[in-house]
N, C-alpha and C positions, 0 to 999 in steps of 0.2 A: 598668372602674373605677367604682367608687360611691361616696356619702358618705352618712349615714344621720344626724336627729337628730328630736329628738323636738319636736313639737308638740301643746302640752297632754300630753291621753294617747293620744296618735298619732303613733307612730311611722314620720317619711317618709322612704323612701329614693330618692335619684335618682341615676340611671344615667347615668353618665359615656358618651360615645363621641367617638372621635375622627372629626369632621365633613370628608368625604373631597371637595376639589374635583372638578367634573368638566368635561371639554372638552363644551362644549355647541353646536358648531360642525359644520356639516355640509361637507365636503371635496369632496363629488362636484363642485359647479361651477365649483368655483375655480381658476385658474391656479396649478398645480404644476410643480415642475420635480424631474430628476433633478438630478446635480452636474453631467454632462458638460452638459447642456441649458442648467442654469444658467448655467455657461463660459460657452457659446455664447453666450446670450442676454447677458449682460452683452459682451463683444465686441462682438456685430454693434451695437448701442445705441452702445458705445463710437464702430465707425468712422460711424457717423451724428451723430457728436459729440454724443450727448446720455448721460444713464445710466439707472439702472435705473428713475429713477422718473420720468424726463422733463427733470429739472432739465440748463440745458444751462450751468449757471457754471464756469470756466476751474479754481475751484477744485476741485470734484468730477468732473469729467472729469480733470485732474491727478491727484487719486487714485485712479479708478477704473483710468487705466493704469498706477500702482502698483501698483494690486493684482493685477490680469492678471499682470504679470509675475510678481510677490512667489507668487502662487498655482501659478504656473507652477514656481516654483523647491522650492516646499514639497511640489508633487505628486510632484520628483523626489527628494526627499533627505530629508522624514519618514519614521522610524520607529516601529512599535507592536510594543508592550515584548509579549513572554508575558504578561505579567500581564491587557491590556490584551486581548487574543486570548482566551485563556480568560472573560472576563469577557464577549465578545460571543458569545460561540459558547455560555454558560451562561446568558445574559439569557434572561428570561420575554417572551410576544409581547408585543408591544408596538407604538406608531406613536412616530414621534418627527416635529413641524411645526417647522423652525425658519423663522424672520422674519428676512431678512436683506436688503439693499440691496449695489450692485455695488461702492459707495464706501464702506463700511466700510471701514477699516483693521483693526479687528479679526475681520469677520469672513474678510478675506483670511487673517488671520494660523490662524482656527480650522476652517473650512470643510475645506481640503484635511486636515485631521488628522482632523475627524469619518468625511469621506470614506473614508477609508485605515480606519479603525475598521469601518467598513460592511461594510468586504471580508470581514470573520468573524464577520457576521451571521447566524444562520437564523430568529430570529424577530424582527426586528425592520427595520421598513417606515419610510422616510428621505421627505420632502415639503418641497423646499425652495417658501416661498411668498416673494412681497416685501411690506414692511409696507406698503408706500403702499395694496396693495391691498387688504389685511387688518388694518385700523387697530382692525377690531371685536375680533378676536384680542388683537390687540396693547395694545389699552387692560385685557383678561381680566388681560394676564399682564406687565405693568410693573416695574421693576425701580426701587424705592425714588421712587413714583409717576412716572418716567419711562422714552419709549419707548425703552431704548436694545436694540442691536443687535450683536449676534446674538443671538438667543433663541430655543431649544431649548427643545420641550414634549413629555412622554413621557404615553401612557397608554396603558392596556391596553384589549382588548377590549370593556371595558364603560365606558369612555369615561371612566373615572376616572385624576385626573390621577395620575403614579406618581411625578416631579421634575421639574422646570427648571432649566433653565441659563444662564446667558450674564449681561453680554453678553461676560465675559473671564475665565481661571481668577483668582481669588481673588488669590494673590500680585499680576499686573498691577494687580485691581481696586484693593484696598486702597492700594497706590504712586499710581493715577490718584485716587481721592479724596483724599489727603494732598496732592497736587498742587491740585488744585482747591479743595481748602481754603483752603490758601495764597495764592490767585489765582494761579496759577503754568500755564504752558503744560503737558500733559504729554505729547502726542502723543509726541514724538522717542526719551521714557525709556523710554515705555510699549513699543516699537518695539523699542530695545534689550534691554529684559527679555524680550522676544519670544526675542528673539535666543538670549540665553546660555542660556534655559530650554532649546531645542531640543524643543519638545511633550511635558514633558518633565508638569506642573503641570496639564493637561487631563486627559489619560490618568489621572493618580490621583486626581481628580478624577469622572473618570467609571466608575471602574472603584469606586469608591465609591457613587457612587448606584446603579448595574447590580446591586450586592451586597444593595443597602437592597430596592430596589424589589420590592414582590409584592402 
């Protein structure tokens, strides 16, 4: 795209482009996890009663064995639609880092769904990290200036960013901000929209930006 006008009698044109972020972050020393490793590692934390990031308060240990289980029940009983298949087995290569901690409630709710998406990957490479330890990331790539969690970062090959995600599909998000607008609790609703969606809001979701993406 251009725009062109004249000054005096000189005619200037300047050249539009679209200004492409790029992950500027080097991955080789950092603590990565697969999902299964993830698991693990939030567990083994868990039975040392502490969590992913150290914190040992009753109330994030509460929810981190929510989510164990809650992760447990979604590794057994999500599905991913055809739509959702064709869109990972037709993605351009790519890396995807997401930022996530043991006591998220929604990255319980989103993890085992990326996970299950993974399975009809061929170019595309999954690194789960945790924000405590990568806060320099995590400050990159904030969501309406805050850290929140789960956050998914895609880029290709040459380190350019391709989308982001998180920390929740869109339907939750906009329900949990109307909520917190209001000064209102919204964990429990947010929880139940979990629910009836059945991964339902991710997937079209992600199978929307996998189409955009190149």
């Amino acid at each position: 795209m251009f725009h062109a006008f004249r000054l005096g009698y000189v005619r200037i044109i300047i050249i539009l482009r679209p200004i492409h972020m790029q992950f500027k972050f080097d991955l080789e020393d950092r603590n990565k996890f697969t999902y299964l490793t993830y698991r693990k590692f939030v567990e083994d934390q868990m039975g040392n009663g502490e969590t992913t990031d150290g914190d040992e308060s009753d109330e994030l240990l509460d929810s981190t064995k929510t989510n164990v289980a809650r992760m447990t029940r979604l590794d057994k009983t999500v599905k991913i639609t055809d739509k959702m298949k064709a869109a990972m087995v037709k993605a351009t290569p790519q890396t995807w880092v997401l930022l996530t901690e043991g006591w998220s409630d929604d990255a319980a709710q989103n993890l085992p769904i990326i996970n299950k998406m993974m399975g009809f990957a061929f170019n595309v490479e999954l690194h789960i990290l945790l924000r405590k330890e990568n806060i320099d990331i995590m400050d990159k790539f904030l969501t309406k200036k805050g850290q929140a969690i789960p956050k998914l970062i895609s880029f290709d090959e040459n380190k350019k960013v391709l989308f982001t995600w998180g920390p929740r599909p869109q339907k939750m998000q906009e329900r949990a901000m109307e909520l917190k607008k209001a000064g209102e609790e919204y964990g429990q609703e947010i929880q139940k929209l979990y629910g009836k969606d059945r991964a339902a809001s991710i997937q079209v979701e992600f199978i929307d930006l996998l189409t955009k993406a190149k």
